[in-house]
N, C-alpha and C positions, 0 to 999 in steps of 0.2 A: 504494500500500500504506500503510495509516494504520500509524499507532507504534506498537509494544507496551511497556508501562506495567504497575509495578506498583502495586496486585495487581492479575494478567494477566488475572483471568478478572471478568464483569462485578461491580459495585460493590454490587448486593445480592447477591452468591451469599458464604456461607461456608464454604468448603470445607479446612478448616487438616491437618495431618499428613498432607500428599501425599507418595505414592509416585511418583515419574515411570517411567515407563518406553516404547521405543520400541518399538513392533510395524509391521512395514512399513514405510511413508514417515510414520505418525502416531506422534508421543507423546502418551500418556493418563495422565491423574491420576486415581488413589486414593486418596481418604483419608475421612477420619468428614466428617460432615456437619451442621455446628452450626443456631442457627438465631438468626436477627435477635432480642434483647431476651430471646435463653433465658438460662433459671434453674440450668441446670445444663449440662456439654459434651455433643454428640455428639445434640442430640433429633431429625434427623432424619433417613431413609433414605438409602444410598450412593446418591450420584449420580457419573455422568463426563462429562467436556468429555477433547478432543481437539483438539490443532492440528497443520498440516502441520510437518514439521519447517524448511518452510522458513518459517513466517510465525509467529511466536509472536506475533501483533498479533490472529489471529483463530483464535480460539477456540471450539468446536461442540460444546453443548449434546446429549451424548449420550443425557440422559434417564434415570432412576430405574433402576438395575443391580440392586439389590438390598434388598427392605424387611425391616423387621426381624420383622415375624410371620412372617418365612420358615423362622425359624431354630423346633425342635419344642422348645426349651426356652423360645422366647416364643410364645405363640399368641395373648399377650393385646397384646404390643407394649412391654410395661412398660419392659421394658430395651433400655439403648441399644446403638449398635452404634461399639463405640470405633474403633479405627485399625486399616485394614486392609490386607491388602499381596495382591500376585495374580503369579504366574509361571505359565509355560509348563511344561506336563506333559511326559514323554516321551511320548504319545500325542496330542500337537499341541492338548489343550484348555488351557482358560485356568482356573486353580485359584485362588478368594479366600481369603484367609485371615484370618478377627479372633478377637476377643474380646467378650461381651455386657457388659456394665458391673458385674455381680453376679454372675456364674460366673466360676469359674478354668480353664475349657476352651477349646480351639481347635477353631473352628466352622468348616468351608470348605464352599463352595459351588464351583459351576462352571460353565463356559459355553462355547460353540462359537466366539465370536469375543470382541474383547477392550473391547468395550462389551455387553457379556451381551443378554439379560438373564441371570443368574447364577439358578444353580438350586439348592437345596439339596444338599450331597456327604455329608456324615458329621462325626466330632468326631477330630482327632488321638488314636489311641491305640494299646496297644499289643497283642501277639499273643493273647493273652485276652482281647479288646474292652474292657478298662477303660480307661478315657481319662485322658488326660496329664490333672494338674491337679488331679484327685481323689483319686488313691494315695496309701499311705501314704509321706512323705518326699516327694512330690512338693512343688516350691515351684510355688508361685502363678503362672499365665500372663496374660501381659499386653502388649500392642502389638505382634502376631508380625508379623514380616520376613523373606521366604523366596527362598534364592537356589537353582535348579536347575542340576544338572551333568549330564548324562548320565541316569542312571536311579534318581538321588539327589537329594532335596531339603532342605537345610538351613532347619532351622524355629530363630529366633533371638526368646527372646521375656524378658521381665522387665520388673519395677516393684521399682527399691529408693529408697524415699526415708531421708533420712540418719539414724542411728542405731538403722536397724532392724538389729538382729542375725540376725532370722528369716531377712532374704532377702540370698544368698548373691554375687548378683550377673547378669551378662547370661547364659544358657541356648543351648546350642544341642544343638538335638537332632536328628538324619541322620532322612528318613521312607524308605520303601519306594516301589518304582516306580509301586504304588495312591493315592501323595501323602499317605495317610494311617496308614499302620501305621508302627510304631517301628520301626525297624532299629538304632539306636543310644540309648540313657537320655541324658536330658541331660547335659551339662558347661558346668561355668563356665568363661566364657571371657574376659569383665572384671569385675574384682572391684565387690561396693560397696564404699562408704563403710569401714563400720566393717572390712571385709576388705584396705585397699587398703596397708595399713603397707608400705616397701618397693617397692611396682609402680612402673612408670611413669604411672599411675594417677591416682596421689595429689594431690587438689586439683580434678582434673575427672573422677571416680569413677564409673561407671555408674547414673545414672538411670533411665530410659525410653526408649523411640521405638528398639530397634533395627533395624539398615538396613545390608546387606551387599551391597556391587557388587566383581567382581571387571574389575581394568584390568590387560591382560597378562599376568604371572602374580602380581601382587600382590592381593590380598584387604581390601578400604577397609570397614570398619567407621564406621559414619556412627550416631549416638546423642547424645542429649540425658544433659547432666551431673547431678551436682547442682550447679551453679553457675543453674541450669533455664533462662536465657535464651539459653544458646548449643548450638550443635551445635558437637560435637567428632569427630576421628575416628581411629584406630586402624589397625596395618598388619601384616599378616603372611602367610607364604608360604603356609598354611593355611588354610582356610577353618573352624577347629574348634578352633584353639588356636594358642600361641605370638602373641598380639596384644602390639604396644606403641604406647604413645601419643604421638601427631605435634604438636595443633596444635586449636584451633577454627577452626572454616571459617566460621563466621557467627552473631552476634550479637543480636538482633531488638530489641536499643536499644544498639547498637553500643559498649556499653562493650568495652575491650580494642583501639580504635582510637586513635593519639595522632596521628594525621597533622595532621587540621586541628581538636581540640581537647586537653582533658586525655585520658589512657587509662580514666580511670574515671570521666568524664561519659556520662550515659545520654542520649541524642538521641531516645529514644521509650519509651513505656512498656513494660518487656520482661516477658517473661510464659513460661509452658513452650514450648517450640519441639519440633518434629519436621518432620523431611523427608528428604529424600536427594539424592546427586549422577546426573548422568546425562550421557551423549556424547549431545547434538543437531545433529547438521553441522559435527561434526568440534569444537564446541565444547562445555565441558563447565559444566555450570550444578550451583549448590548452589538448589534450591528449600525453602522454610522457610515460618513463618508471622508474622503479626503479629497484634496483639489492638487490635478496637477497642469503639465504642461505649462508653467506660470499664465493661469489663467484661471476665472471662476466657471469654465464653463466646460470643463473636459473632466467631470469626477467620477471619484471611483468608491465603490463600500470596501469596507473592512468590517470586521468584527475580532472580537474579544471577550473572552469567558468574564462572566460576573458573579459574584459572590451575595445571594439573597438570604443568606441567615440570617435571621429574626427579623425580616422583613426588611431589613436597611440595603441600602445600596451605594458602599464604595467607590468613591474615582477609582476607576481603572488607565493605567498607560497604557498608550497606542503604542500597537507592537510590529513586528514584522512574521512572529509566531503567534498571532491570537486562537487563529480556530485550529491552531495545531494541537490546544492544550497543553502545552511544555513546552520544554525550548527545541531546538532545532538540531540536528546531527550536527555535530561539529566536523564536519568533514564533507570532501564533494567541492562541488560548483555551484553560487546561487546566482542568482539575475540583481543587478542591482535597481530594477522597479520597486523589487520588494523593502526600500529603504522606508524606514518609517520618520526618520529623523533627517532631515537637510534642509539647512542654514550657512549662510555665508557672512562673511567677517564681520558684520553688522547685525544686529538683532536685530528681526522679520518678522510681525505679528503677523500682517495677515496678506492672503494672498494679492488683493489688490496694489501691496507696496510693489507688486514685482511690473509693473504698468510702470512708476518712477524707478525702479532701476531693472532693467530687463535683462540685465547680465546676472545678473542670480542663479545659482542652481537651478535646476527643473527635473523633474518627471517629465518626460515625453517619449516620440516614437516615429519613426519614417513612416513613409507613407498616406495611404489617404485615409480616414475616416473607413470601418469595418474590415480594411484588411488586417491580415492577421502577421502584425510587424513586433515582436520583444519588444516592449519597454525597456527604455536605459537611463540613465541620467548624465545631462549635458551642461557645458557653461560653469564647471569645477573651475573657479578662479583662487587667486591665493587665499588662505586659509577658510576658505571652502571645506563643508564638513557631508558627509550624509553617515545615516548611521544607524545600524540594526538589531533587532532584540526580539528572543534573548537564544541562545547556544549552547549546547550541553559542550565544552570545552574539554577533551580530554587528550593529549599526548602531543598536540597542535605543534607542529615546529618547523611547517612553510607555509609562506601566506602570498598567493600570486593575486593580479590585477589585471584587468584586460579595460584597455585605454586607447582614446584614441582623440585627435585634434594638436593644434600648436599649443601644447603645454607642454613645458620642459620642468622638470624639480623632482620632488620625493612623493609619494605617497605615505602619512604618517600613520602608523596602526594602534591606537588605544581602546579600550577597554571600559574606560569611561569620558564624557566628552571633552573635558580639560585636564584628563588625569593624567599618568605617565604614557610617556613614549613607548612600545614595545618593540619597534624595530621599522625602520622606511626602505619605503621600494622605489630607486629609482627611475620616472621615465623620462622618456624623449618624446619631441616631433614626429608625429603619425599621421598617412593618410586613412591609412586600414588600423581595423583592431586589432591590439599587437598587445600579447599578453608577458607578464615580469614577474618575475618569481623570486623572494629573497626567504634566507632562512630566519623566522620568528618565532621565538616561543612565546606563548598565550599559556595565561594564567588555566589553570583548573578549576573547571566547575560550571554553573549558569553566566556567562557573560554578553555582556552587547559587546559589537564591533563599529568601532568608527575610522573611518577615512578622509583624513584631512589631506587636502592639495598644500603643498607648499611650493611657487614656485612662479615662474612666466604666465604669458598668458594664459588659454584656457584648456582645460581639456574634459573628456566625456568619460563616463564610468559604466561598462560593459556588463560586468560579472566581476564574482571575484572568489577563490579558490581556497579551504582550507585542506592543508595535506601533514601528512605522518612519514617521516620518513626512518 
């Protein structure tokens, strides 16, 4: 069984604001569908992968679920299809649910199993046929998240970014057994920003991305802040109100981690996040996303094992082994997509700074949009770092690199990201990937690996090799 690695699904797909959820022995991901080197989020059609729940290493391309001229307010394609969520109806089909990019409606679709294909259903509305979104007093719908009970289904949807007074805050609205008629008018259920005076709220306030999984009899609210790089989450006995706020569960430039640096160093370029938690074999993972290509609009999911004992939920670091559950063979060849950590000689919060300085590290990849090109990482300029975790370390004592572009210097190998040197590799001027090999030994046991550039200009990060000789 080869490793699972994030991000889990392959290195050209962009698949960010995943839904997980189990149907059977498989869990399947929902979420918008960005594209390689796009201009703007979400330009292409849903698609979904699936893995057994016992192997999150292999992942199955379930093929195009749902295009956007499906929907009869696009015929032309124009608008995109933002982030979308799917539950089980009480009549055993499978119900989508989003939002188009330039309407304020909830559009669902439907399907006989839980990789569609997804057929058009109708628009949330209510017992008049006037649809949610449009009435007069309606607020704005945006990222719906839908959890089913019985013959009930709660529709949880909002966009407040901070100082808007107009929008009220997170929504949730009860629909009818048909999935689509109003049985209940919305309510606010977490405040924004300018609403949060008072709440327990206040400081990581409702943004976007809600996400409601109910564990035993408590009700986990899973939503993106305005703090916009982390997923926070919220707890109450109710699925419709009485929410109070616990904790962020995950980071996507791990600020708010002090273990192995400051709490508010950023370890990757952070950018909006959306996802949710999920039980897969008994274990329970927080899936999110990360931004690369120095761009907001080419992302990718990850996930990371979470820790639900006694109902709390610890920040977890974003790793490069999350849904491995452990660390990783110290030994072999990895890809360096799977960086979790890169930063260059300036501290980088978020990914938008990479727009004012565009020579920054990146995630990226040749070619066009869907072909199937490695990820590498390009634009390593001096003390340029990127950097992985975590490795079962044992007997390590060569460590090659495969490089390529006008960079001349060392490659520096640490263990931790400003901690000792353990030994450099030096390259040269390349037009092809041309791999270096020097003798290093690495400490024993769980460790990250970092690769700092020191040196000329710039160069690109292929792979890189642990070996035992």
């Amino acid at each position: 069984m080869k490793q699972a690695v994030n991000p889990y699904l392959p290195s050209w797909e962009y698949i960010p604001d995943a839904e997980p959820h189990v149907f059977g022995d498989r869990v399947y991901i929902y979420g918008s569908h960005d594209k390689f080197n796009g201009h703007v989020y979400c330009l292409n059609d849903y698609v979904c992968y699936s893995a057994s729940v016992d192997d999150l290493a292999d992942w199955r391309y379930e093929g195009v679920i749902y295009k956007k001229q499906q929907d009869p307010l696009n015929p032309d394609g124009a608008m995109c299809l933002y982030a979308p969520d799917v539950t089980i109806g009480p009549d055993g089909r499978y119900y989508l649910y989003y939002v188009l990019d330039k309407v304020s409606v909830v559009s669902v679709a439907v399907a006989d199993t839980p990789s569609g294909p997804f057929g058009f259903y109708g628009y949330v509305q209510d017992a008049s046929g006037h649809r949610l979104g449009e009435r007069e007093g309606d607020q704005p719908q945006f990222d719906p998240g839908v959890l089913t009970e019985g013959n009930q289904t709660y529709l949880y949807t909002g966009f407040c970014p901070v100082g808007d007074t107009s929008r009220l805050g997170a929504m949730v609205t009860v629909l009818k057994e048909d999935m689509i008629t109003i049985e209940t008018e919305p309510q606010i259920m977490a405040p924004s920003e300018p609403y949060s005076e008072g709440s327990s709220f206040n400081g990581h306030e409702f943004f976007e991305a809600p996400s409601m999984r109910k564990v035993n009899d408590t009700y986990y609210f899973i939503y993106s802040s305005i703090v916009f790089h982390e997923l926070c989450y919220a707890t109450s006995q109710s699925p419709t109100s009485g929410f109070t706020y616990q904790g962020v569960i995950v980071s996507n430039n791990d600020i708010g981690i002090g273990t192995y640096k400051e709490a508010d160093t950023p370890m990757y370029y952070g950018g909006n996040n959306h996802g949710s938690i999920v039980d897969i074999n008994n274990q329970w993972f927080i899936f999110y996303h990360r931004h690369t290509n120095g761009s907001n609009f080419s992302r990718q999911g990850c996930i990371e094992p979470i820790d639900m004992k006694d109902g709390k939920i610890d920040q977890v670091e974003i790793t490069s082994s999350g849904p491995n559950l452990g660390p990783l063979k110290g030994d072999g060849t990895y890809p360096a997509y799977i960086a979790c950590h890169l930063f260059g000689e300036k501290e980088t919060v978020y990914t938008g700074d990479l727009y004012l300085d565009p020579q920054l590290p990146r995630i990226t990849q040749e070619g066009k949009d869907g072909e199937e090109e490695a990820g590498y990482v390009e634009n390593l300029t001096h003390q340029s770092t990127c950097g992985f975790k975590y490795f079962d370390i044992t007997h390590v004592n060569t460590v090659a690199v495969t490089t390529r572009g006008y960079g001349k210097g060392v490659i520096q190998v640490r263990t931790s990201p400003t901690g000792e040197v353990h030994g450099e590799i030096p390259i040269d001027f390349t037009n092809v990937w041309t791999t270096y090999q020097q003798p290093i030994a690495l400490p024993e046991g769980k460790q990250s690996l970092y690769f700092t550039f020191n040196g000329q200009g710039r160069t690109a990060l292929k792979q890189f090799s642990l070996g035992r000789n």
